[in-house]
C-alpha positions in Angstrom: 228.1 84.2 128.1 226.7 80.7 128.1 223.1 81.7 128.1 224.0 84.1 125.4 225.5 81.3 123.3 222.4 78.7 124.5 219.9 81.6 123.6 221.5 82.3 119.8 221.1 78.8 118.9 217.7 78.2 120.2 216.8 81.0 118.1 219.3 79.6 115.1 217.7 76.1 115.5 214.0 77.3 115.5 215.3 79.5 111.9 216.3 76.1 110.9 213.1 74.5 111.5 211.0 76.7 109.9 212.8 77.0 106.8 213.0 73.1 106.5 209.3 72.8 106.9 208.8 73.5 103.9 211.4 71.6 102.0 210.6 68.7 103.4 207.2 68.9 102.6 207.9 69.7 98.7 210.7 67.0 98.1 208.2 64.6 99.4 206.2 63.2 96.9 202.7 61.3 98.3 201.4 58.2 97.7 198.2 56.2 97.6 195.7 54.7 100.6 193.4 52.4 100.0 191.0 50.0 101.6 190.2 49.9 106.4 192.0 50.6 108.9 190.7 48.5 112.3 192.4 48.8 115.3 191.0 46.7 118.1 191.5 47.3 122.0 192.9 44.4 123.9 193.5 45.7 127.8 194.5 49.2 128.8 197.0 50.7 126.1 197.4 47.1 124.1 195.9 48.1 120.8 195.8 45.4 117.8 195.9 46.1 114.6 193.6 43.2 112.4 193.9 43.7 108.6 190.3 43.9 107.3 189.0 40.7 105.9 186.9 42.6 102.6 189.5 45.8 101.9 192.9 45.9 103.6 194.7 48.8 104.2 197.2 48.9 101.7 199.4 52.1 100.9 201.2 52.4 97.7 204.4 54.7 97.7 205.3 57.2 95.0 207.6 55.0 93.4 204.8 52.2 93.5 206.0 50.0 96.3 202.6 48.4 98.0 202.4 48.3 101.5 200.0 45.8 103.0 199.9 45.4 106.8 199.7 42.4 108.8 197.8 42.0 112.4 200.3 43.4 114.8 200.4 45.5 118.1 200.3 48.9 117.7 200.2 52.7 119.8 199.7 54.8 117.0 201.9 57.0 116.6 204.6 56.9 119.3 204.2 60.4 119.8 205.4 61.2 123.7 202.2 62.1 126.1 203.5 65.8 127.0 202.8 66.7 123.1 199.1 64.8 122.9 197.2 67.9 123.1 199.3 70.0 120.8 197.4 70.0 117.4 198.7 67.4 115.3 200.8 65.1 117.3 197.8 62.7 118.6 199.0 59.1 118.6 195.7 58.3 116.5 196.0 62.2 114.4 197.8 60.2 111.3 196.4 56.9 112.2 196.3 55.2 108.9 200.3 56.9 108.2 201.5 55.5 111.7 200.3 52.1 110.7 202.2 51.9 107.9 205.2 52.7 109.8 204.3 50.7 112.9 204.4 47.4 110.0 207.1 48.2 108.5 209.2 48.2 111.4 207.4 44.9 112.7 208.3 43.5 109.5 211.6 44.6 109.6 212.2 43.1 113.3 209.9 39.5 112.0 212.3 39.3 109.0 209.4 39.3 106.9 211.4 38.7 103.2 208.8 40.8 101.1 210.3 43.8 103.0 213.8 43.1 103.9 215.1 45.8 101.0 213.3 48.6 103.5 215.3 50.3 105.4 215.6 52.7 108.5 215.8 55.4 106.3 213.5 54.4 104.1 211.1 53.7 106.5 211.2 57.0 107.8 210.3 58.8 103.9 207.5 56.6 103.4 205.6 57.8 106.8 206.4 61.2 105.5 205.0 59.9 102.0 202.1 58.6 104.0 201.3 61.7 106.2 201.7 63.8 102.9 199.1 61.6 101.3 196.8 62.1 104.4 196.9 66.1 103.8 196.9 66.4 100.0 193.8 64.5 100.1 192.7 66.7 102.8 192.1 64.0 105.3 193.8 65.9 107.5 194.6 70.0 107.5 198.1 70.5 105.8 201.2 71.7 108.2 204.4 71.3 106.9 205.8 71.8 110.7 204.3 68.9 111.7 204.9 66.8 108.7 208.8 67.8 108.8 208.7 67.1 112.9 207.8 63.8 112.7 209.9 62.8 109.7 213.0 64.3 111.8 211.1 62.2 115.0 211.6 59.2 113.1 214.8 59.7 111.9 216.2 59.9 115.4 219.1 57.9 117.0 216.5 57.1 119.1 214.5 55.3 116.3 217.2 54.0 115.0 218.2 52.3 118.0 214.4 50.7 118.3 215.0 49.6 114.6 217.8 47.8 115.6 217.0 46.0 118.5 217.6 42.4 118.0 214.5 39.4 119.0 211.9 42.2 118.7 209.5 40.1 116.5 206.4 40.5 118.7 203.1 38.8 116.5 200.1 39.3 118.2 199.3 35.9 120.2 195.5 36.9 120.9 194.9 36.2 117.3 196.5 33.0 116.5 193.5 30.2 115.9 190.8 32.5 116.1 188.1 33.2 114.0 186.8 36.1 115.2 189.6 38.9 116.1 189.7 39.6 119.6 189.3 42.9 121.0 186.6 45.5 121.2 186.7 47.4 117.8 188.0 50.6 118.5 187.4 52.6 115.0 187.3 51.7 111.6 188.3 54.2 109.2 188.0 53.8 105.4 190.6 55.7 103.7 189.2 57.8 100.9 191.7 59.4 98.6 189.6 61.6 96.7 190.7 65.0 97.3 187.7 67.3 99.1 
């Protein structure tokens, strides 16, 4: 009887999840990228992101909010190791989106006033906003399965805990004083917006 049960709502769940797929993918709206993204390797799995000197990464949000990283330590996308090789959920698959989302939570935990008014939730849309952008502009292939997993991902308790966690400020130190950012330069990517 219990499998019965736990084998009807695996089924009902995975209903679920297809058919919010695509509503989450048309009720969000994307955005805009602009400028570099540079992420910089410091030791094994310390990456740094260093906001480009000449054309920042900036992403501006459908309702025109401007997002401007600042150097901070980074993974990616905190996507767990068992799902790297499933299409799609590389940490470094929605690089310039994850960015975004990693600053926005660093700024959150640095107190950083020009983005107090973000919150969890909030934070959450505009990776969603961000990953949309990345697929409209067909910088990366379009799957509304992916896009609504990681929105629901972010979304978690388990996020939410990591959003709350108090003396989590955490500026990179290697780059205090220095002219020249530390690191070996991983990639560069220049975000294009222009649709293909």
């Amino acid at each position: 009887m219990r499998s019965t049960r736990r084998m009807v709502m695996t089924v009902l769940t995975l209903f679920l999840c297809a058919s919010c797929a695509p509503l989450t993918y048309n009720r969000t709206d994307p955005g805009k990228f602009e400028g570099s993204l540079d992420v910089r390797w410091i030791k094994p799995d310390k990456f740094i992101y260093v906001p480009s000197q000449e054309d920042p990464l900036r992403f501006t949000t459908s309702d025109r909010r401007v997002i401007a990283p600042r150097e901070m330590y980074t993974d990616g996308g905190s996507i767990p190791r068992l799902f790297w090789g499933v299409p799609g959920y590389s940490p470094w698959g929605y690089a310039p989106a994850y960015i975004i989302h990693d600053w926005l939570f660093e700024a959150h935990h640095c107190d950083v006033p020009e983005y107090r008014d973000i919150s969890f939730d909030r934070s959450a849309s505009i990776l969603a906003e961000a990953i949309k952008t990345l697929m409209v502009t067909k910088v990366a292939p379009k799957d509304e399965t992916t896009l609504w997993a990681i929105y629901e991902a972010v979304k978690s308790p388990i996020a939410k805990s990591l959003w709350d966690k108090p003396m989590s400020c955490n500026p990179p130190m290697e780059i205090k004083g220095v002219a020249q950012p530390p690191g070996e330069l991983l990639f560069k990517i220049r975000i294009d917006n222009a649709p293909k």
